[in-house]
PyMOL CGO cylinders between C-alpha atoms (Angstrom):
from pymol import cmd
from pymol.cgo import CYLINDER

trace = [
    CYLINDER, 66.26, 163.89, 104.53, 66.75, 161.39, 107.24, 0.3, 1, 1, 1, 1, 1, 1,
    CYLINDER, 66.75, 161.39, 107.24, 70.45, 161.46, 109.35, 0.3, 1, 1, 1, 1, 1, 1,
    CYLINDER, 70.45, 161.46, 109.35, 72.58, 163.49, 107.36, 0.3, 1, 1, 1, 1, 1, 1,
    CYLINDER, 72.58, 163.49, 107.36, 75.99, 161.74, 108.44, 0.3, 1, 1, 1, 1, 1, 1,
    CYLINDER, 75.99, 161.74, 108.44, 74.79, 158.74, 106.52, 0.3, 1, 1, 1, 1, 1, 1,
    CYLINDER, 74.79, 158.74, 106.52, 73.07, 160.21, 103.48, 0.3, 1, 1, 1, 1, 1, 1,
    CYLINDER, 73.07, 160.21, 103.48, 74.93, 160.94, 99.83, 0.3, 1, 1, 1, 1, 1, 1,
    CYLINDER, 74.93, 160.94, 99.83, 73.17, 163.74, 98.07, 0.3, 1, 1, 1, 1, 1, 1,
    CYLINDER, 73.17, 163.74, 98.07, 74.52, 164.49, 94.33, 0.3, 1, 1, 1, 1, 1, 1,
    CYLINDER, 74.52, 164.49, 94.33, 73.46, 168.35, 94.05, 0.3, 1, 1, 1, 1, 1, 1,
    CYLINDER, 73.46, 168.35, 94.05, 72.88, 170.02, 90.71, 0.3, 1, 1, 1, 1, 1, 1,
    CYLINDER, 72.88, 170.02, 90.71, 75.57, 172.49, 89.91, 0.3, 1, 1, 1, 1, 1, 1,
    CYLINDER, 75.57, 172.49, 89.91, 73.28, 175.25, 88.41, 0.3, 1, 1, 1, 1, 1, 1,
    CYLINDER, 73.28, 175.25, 88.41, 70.38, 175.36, 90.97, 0.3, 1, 1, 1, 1, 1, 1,
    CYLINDER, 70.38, 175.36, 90.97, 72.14, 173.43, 93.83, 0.3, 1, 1, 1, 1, 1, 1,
    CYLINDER, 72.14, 173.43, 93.83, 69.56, 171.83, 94.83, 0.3, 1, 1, 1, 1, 1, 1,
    CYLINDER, 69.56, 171.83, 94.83, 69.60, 167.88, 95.62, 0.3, 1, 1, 1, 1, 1, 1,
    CYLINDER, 69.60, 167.88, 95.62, 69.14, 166.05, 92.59, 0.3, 1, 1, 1, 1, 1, 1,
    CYLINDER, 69.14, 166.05, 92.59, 69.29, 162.17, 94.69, 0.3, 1, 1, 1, 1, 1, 1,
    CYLINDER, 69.29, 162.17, 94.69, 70.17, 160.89, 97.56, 0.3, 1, 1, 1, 1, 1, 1,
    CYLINDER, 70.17, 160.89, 97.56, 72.03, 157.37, 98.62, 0.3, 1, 1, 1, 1, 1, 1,
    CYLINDER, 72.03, 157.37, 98.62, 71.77, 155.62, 101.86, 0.3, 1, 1, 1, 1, 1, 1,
    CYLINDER, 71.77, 155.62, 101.86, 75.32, 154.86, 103.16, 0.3, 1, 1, 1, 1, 1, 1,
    CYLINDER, 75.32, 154.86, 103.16, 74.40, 151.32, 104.89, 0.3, 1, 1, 1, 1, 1, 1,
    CYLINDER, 74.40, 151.32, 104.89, 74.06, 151.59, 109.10, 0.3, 1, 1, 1, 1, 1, 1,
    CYLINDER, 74.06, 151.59, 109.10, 76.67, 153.18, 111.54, 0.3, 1, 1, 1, 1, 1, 1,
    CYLINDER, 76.67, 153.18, 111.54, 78.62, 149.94, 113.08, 0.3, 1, 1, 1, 1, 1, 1,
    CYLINDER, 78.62, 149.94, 113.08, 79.69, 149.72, 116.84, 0.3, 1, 1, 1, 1, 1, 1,
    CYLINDER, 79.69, 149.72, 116.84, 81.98, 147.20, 118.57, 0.3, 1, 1, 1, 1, 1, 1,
    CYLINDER, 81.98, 147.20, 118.57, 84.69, 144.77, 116.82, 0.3, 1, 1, 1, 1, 1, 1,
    CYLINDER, 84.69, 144.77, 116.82, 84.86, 140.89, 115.87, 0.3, 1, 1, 1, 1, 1, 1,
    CYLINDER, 84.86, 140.89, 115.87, 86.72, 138.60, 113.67, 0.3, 1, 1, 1, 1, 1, 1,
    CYLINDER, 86.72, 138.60, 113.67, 85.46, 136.96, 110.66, 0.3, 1, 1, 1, 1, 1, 1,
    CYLINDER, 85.46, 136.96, 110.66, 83.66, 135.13, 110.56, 0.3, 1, 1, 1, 1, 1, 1,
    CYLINDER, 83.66, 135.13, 110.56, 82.04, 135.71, 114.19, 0.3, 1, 1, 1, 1, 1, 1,
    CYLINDER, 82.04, 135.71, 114.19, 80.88, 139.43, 113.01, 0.3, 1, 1, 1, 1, 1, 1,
    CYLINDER, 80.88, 139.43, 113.01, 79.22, 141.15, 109.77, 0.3, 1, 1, 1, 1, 1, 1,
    CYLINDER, 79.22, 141.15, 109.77, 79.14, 144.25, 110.51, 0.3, 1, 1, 1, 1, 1, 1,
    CYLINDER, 79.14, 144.25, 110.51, 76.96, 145.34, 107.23, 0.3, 1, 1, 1, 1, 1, 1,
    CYLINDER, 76.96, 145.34, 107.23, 75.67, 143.06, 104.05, 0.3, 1, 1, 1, 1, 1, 1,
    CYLINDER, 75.67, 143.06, 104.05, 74.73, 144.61, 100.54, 0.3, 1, 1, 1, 1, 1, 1,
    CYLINDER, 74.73, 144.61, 100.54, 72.93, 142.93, 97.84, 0.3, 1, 1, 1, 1, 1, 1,
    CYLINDER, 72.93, 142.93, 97.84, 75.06, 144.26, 94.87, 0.3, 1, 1, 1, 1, 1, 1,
    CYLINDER, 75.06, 144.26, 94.87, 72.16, 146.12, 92.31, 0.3, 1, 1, 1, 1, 1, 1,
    CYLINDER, 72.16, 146.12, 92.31, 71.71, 143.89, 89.35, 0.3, 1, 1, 1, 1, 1, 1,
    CYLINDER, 71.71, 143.89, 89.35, 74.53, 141.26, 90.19, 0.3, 1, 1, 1, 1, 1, 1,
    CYLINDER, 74.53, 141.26, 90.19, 74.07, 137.34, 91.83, 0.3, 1, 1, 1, 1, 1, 1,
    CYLINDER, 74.07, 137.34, 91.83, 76.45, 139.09, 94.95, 0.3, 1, 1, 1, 1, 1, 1,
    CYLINDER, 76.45, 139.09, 94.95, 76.42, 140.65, 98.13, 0.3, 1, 1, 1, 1, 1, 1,
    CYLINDER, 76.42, 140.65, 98.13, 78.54, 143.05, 99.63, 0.3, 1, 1, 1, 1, 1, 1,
    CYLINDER, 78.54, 143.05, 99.63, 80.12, 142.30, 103.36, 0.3, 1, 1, 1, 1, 1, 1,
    CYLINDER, 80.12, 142.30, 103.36, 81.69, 143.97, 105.69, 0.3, 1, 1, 1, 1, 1, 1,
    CYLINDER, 81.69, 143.97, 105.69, 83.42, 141.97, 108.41, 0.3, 1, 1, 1, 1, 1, 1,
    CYLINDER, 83.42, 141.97, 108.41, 86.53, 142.07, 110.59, 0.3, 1, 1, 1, 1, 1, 1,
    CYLINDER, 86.53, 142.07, 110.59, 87.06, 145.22, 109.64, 0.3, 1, 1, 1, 1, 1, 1,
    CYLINDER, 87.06, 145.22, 109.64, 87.43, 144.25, 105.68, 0.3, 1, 1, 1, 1, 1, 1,
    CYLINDER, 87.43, 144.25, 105.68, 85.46, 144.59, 102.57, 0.3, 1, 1, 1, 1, 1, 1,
    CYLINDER, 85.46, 144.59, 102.57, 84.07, 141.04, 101.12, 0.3, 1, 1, 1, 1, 1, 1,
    CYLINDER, 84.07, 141.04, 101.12, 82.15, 140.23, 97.52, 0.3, 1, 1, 1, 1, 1, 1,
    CYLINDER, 82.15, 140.23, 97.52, 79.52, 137.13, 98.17, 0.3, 1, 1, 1, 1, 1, 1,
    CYLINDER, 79.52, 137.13, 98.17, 78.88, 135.16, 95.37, 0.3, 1, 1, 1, 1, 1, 1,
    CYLINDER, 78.88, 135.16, 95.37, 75.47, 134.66, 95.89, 0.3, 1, 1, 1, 1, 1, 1,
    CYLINDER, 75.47, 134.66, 95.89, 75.20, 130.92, 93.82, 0.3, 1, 1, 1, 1, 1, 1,
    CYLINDER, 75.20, 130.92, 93.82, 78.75, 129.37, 95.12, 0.3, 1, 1, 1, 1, 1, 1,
    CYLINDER, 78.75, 129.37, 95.12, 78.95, 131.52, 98.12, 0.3, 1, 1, 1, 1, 1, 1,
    CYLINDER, 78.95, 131.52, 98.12, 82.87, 132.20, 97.54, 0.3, 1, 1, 1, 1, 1, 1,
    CYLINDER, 82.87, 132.20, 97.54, 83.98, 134.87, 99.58, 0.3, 1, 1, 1, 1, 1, 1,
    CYLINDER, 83.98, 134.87, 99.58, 86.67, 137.27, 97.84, 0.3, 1, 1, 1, 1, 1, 1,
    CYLINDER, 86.67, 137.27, 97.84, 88.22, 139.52, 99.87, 0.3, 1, 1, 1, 1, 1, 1,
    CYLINDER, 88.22, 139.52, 99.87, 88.14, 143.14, 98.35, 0.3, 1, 1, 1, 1, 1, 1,
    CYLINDER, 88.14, 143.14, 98.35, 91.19, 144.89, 99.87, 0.3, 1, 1, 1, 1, 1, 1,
    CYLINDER, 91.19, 144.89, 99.87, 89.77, 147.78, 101.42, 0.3, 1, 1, 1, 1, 1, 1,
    CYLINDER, 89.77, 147.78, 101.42, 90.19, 148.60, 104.79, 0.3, 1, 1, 1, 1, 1, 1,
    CYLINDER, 90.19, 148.60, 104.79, 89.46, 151.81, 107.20, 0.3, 1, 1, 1, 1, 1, 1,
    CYLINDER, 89.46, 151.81, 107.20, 86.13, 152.63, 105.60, 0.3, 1, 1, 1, 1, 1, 1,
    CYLINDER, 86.13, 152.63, 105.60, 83.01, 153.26, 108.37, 0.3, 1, 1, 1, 1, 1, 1,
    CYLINDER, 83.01, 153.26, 108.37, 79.93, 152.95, 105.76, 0.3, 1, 1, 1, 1, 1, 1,
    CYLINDER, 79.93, 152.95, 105.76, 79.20, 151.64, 102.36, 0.3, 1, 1, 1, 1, 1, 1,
    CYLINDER, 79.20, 151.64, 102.36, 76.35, 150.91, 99.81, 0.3, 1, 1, 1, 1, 1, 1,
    CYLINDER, 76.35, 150.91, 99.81, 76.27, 149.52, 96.40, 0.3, 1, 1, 1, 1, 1, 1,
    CYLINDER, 76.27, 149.52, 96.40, 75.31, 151.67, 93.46, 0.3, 1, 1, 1, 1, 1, 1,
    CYLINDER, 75.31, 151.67, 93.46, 73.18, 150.42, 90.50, 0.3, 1, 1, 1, 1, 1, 1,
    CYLINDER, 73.18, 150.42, 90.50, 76.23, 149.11, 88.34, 0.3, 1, 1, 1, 1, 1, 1,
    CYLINDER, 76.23, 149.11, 88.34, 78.27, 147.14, 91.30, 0.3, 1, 1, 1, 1, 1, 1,
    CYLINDER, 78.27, 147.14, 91.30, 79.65, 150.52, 92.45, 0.3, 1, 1, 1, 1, 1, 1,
    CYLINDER, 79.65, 150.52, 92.45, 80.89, 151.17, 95.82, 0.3, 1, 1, 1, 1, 1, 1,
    CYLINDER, 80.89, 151.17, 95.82, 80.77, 154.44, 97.76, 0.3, 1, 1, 1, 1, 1, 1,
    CYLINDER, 80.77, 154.44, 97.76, 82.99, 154.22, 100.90, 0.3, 1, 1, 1, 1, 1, 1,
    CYLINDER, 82.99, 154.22, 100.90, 83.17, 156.42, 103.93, 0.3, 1, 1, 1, 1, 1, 1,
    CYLINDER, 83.17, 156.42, 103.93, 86.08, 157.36, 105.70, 0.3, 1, 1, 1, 1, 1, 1,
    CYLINDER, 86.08, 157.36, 105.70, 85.01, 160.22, 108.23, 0.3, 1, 1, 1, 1, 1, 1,
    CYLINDER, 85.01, 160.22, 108.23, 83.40, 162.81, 106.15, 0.3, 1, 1, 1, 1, 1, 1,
    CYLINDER, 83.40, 162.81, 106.15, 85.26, 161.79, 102.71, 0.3, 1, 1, 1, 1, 1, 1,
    CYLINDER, 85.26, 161.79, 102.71, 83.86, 159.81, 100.22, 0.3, 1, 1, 1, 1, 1, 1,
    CYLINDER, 83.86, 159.81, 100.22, 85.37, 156.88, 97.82, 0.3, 1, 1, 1, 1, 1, 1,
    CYLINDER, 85.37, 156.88, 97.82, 83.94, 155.27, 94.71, 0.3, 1, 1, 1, 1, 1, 1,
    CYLINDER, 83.94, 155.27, 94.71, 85.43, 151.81, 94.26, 0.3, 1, 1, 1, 1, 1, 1,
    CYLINDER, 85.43, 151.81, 94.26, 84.37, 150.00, 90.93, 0.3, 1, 1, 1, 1, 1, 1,
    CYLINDER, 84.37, 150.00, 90.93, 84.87, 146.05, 91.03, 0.3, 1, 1, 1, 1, 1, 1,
]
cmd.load_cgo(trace, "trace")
């Protein structure tokens, strides 16, 4: 299954046995200031965005005006977009959902 510390797995209740598994983006190392760094970049599944994250903060690209919105979120280590816009955050070994 790859490096565990970066993988989500949903498991089936019943059988408990992994149903999927997620990616969750590349470990980052180091520090920078935006705009200097990204530290990870996300194309966000079926929308004209990407995720960023740089300086330590979450960003939504606008992929056809490339606007930059900051999203807020701060502390979180890894990320990926789910189908739907979805985030799933890492903090350590907990796990957030963020919907946009």
């Amino acid at each position: 299954m790859g490096d565990r510390r970066h993988t989500l797995a949903e498991l089936d209740p019943v059988t408990g046995h992994t149903r999927r598994t997620v990616r969750l983006g590349e470990p980052t190392s180091g520090g920078g200031t935006w705009p200097a760094f990204v530290a990870s970049l996300q194309a966000a599944p079926g929308k004209k965005a990407l995720y960023a994250k740089a300086g330590g903060r979450f960003w939504r690209v606008d992929t056809r005006t490339l606007a930059a919105t900051d999203l807020g979120l701060t502390g979180f280590e890894l990320f990926t977009a789910l189908p739907g816009g979805d985030l799933v955050l890492s903090r350590g070994e907990q796990l957030f959902r963020w919907t946009p």
